[in-house]
C-alpha positions in Angstrom: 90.2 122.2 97.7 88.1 121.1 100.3 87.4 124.4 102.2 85.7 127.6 101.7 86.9 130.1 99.7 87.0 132.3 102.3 88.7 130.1 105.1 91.4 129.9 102.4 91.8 133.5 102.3 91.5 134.1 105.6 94.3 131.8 106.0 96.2 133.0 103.6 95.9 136.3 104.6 96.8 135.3 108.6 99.7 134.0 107.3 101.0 136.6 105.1 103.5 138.4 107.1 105.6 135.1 107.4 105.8 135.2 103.7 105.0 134.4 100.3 101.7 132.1 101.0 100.5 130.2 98.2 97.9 127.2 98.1 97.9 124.0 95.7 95.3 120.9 95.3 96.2 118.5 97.4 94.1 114.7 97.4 90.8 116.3 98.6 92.4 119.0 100.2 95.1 121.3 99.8 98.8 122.3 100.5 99.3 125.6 102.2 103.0 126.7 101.1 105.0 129.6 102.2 107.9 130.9 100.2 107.7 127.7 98.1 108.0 125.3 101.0 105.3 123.2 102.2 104.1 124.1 105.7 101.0 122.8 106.3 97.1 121.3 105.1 94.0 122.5 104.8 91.0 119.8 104.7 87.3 120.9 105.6 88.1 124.5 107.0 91.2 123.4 109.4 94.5 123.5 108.7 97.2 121.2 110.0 100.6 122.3 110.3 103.8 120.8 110.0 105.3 119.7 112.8 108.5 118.2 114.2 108.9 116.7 117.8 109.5 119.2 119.6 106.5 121.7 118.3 104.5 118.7 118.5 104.8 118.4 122.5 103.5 122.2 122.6 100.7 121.9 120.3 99.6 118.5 122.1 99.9 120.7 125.6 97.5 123.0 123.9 94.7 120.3 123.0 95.5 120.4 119.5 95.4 117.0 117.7 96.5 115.1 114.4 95.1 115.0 110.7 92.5 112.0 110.2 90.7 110.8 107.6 88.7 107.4 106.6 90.8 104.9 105.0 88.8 101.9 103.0 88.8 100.0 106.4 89.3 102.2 109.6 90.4 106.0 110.5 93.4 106.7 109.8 95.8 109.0 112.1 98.4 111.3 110.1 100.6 113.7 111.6 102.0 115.5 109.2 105.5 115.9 109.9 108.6 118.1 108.7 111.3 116.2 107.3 114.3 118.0 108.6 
């Protein structure tokens, strides 16, 4: 994973009392889960949650902006979004 050990387990421990928090390789980073269900990304020491468009507005309001990450031609913009 690209992160520090111990950003992951601060993370992990943050988000403990929501649940059963797990991490798995992801591309170059990794996939923060809780209770089996994807939630978020961690990529060089920040994590990126899921969103959907009505936390997105909120997190926007609060400066908070999308994954990105060098394509083969340009930056590329991801937001990772929930699907339901």
């Amino acid at each position: 994973m690209s992160s520090s050990a111990g950003f992951s387990e601060m993370l992990c421990d943050l988000l403990a009392p929501l649940g059963s928090i797990s991490m798995r390789r992801m591309f170059s980073g990794g996939g923060v889960y809780c209770d089996g269900l994807m939630v978020g990304l961690v990529m060089d020491d920040a994590f990126y949650l899921k969103l959907d468009d009505e936390s997105r507005k909120s997190f926007e309001a609060h400066g908070c902006g999308p994954f990105v990450y060098s394509g083969k031609a340009r930056k590329v913009t991801r937001t990772l979004k929930s699907s339901g």
